[in-house]
C-alpha positions as CSV (number, residue, x, y, z in Angstrom):
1,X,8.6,12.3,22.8
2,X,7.2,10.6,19.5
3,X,8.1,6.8,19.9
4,X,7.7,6.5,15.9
5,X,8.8,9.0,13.2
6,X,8.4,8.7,9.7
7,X,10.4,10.7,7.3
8,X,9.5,11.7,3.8
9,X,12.9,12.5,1.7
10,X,12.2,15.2,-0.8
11,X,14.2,17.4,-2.1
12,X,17.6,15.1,-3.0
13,X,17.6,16.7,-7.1
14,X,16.1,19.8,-5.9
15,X,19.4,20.5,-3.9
16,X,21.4,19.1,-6.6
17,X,20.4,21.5,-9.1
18,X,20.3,24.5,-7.0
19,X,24.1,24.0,-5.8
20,X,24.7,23.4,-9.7
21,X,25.7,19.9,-9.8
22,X,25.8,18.3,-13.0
23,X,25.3,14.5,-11.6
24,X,21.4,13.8,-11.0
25,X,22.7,11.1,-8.4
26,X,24.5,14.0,-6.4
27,X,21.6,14.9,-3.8
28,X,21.0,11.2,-3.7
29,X,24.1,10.5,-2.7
30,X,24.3,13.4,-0.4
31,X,21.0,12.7,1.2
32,X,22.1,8.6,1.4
33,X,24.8,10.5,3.8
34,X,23.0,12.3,5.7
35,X,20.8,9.5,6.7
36,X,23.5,7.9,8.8
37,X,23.8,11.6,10.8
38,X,19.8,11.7,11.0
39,X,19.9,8.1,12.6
40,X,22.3,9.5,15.1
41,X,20.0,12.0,15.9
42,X,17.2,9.9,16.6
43,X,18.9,7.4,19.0
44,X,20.3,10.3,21.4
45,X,16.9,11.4,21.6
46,X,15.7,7.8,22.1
47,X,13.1,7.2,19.6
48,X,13.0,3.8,19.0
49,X,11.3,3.3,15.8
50,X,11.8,5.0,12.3
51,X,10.4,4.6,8.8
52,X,11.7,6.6,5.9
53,X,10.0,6.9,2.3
54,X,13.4,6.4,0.3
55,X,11.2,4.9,-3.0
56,X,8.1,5.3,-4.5
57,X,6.8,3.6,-6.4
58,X,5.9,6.1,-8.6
59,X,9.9,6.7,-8.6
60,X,10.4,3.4,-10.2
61,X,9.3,5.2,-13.8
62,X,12.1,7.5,-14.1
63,X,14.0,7.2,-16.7
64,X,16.4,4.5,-16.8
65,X,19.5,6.5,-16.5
66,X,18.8,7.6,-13.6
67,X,16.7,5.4,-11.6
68,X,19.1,2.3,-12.4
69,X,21.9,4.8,-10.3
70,X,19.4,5.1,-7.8
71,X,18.8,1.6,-7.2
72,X,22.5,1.4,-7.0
73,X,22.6,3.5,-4.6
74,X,20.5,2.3,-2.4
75,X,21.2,-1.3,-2.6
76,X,24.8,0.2,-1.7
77,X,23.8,1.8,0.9
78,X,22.0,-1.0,2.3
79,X,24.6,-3.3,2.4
80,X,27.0,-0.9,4.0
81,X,24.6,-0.3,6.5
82,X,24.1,-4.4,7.3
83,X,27.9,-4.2,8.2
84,X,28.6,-1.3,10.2
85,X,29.5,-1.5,13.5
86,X,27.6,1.2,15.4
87,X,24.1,-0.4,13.8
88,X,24.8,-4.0,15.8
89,X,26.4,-2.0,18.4
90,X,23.2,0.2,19.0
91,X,21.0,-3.0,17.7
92,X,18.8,-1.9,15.4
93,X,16.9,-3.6,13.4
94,X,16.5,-2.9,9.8
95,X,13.4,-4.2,7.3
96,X,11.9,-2.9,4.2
97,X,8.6,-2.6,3.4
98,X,6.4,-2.3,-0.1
99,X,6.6,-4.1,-3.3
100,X,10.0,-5.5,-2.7
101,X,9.2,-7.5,-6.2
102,X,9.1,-4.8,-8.1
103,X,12.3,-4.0,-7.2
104,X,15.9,-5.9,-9.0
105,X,16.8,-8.9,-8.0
106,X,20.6,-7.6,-6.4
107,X,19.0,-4.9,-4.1
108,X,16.1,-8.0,-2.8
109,X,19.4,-9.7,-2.5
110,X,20.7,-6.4,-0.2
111,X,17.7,-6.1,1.7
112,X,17.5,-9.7,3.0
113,X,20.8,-9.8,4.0
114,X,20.5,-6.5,6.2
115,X,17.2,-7.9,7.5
116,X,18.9,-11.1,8.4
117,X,21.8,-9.5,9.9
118,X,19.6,-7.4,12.2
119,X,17.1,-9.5,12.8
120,X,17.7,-10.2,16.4
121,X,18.0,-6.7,17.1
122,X,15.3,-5.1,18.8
123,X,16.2,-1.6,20.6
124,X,15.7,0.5,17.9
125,X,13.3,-0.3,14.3
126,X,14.6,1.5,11.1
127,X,12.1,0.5,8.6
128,X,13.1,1.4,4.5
129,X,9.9,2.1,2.7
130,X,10.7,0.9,-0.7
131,X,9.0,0.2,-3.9
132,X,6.2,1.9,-1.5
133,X,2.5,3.3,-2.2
134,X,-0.1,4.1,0.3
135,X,-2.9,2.5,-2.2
136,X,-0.9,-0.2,-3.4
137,X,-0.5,-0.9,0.5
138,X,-4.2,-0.7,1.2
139,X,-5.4,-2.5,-1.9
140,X,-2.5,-5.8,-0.9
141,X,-3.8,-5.6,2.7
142,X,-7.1,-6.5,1.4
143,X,-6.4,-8.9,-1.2
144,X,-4.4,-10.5,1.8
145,X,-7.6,-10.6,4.0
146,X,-9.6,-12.2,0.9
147,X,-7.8,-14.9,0.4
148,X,-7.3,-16.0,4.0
149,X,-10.8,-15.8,4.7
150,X,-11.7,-17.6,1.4
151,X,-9.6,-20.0,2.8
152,X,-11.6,-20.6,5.3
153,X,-14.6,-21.0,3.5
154,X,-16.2,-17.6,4.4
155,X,-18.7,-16.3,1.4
156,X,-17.7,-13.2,0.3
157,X,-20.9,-11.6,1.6
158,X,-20.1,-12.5,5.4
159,X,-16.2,-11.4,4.7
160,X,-17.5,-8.0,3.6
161,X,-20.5,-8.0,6.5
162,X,-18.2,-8.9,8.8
163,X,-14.4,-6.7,8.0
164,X,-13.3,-4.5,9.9
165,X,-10.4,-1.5,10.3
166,X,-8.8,-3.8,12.4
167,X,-9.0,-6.8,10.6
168,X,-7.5,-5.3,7.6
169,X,-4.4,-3.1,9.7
170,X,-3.8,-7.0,10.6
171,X,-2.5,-7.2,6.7
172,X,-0.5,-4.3,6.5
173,X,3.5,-4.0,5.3
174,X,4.0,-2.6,9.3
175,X,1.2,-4.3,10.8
176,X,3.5,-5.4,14.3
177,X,4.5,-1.5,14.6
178,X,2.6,1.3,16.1
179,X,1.4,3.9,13.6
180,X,3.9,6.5,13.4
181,X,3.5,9.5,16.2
182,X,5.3,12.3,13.9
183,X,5.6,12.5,9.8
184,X,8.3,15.0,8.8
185,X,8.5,16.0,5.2
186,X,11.4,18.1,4.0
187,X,11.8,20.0,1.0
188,X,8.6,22.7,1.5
189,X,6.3,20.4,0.0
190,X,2.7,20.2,1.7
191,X,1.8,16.7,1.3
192,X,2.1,13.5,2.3
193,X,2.5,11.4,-1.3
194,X,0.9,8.1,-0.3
195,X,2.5,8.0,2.2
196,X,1.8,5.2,5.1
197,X,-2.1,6.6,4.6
198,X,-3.4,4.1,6.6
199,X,-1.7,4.5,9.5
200,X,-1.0,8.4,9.0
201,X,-4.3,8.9,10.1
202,X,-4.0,10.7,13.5
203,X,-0.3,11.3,13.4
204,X,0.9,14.6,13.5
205,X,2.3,16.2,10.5
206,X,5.5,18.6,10.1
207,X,6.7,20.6,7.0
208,X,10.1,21.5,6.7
209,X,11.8,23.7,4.2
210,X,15.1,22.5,3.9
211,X,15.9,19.8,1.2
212,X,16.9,16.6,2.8
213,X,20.8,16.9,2.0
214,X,20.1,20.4,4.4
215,X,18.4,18.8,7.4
216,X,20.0,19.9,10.5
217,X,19.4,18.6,13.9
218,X,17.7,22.2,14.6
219,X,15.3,21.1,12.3
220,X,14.7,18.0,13.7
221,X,14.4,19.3,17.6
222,X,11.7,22.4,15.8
223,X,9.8,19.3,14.1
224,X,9.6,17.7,17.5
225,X,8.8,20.3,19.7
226,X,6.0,21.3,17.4
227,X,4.4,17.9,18.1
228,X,4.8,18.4,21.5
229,X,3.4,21.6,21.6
230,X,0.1,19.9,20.2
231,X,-2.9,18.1,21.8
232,X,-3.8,15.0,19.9
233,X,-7.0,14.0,19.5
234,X,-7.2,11.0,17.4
235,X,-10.5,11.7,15.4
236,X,-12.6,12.9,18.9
């Protein structure tokens, strides 16, 4: 079994639209509920550690209508979440990752107190990726690294002779978490987005065509016995 999955969202408007559903915020809203039964999912089959792509940062220019519901959505959502029972009962433990300062000041508000709730929970990981890009990731990570080492009082030639991939996984938003096993992507789309590219480097990938509001548990047993119907080989 994967021990850490990362889901890509896609396809919340898509389903809106095809079901004719006037609200842009339907499929959100829909999907936001299907997260809880996706969650569910996950814990009977025992994988401890999840991170889902719920933001972009990209999504944070769409138009204002829309993306302020969105952010109230999720900041909803969020803080529903830090008070349900079943999340302290099965103790998981809840953090976002990205450029949480990009993001308004009520949903920081959200996310700290569902992190702070959680945050001596440690059987299962549920990890929000919000306010999230792959390059924006990379390029903090090694911003991060300069300015520690120039800290230190390391030239910039030695930091650049000496750096290595590890050094700079040392800086990442997840870098206390094992890269991710499994990346599912719903909606039909064949791409990753940004994705946690660093540490999406030897996991396995899995397409699925159903929009996220549509994801069945069938789907999430095909995705999983794809992965372990292949041999990983981690770049050898």
């Amino acid at each position: 079994m994967p021990r850490h999955i990362g889901l890509i969202l896609d396809g919340n408007r898509r389903y809106a639209r095809e079901r004719g559903l006037d609200d842009p915020l339907a499929g959100h809203r829909i999907g936001a509920d299907k997260l809880e039964e996706v969650m569910d999912w996950l814990e009977e089959l025992e994988i401890r550690i999840t991170t889902l792509f719920a933001l972009s940062t990209e999504n944070l220019t769409r138009p204002p209508g829309e993306l302020n519901g969105l952010l109230a959505l999720i900041e909803a959502k969020i803080l529903a979440v830090a008070v349900d029972p079943k999340i302290h009962e099965k103790e998981v433990h809840i953090r976002a990752v990205g450029r949480l300062d990009l993001l308004p000041a009520p949903l920081q508000e959200a996310i700290s107190i569902a992190e702070e709730a959680t945050r001596e929970h440690d059987r299962f990981y549920l990890n929000l990726a919000l306010g999230y890009g792959g390059r924006q990731e990379i390029t903090d990570a090694v911003r991060l690294l300069l300015r520690e080492r120039g800290k230190c009082g390391m030239s910039l030639s030695r930091i650049a002779e000496e750096i290595t991939p590890e050094d700079i996984g040392k800086y990442l938003y997840t870098y206390d978490l094992p890269d991710p096993d499994l990346i599912i992507r719903t909606s039909g789309e064949l791409r990753c987005s940004g994705f946690l590219l660093w540490q999406s480097a030897y996991s396995e990938f899995y397409f699925c065509d159903a929009y996220w509001p549509a994801f069945r548990k069938i789907d999430l047993l095909r995705a999983i016995r794809s992965y372990q119907q292949r041999k990983r080989r981690f770049g050898t």
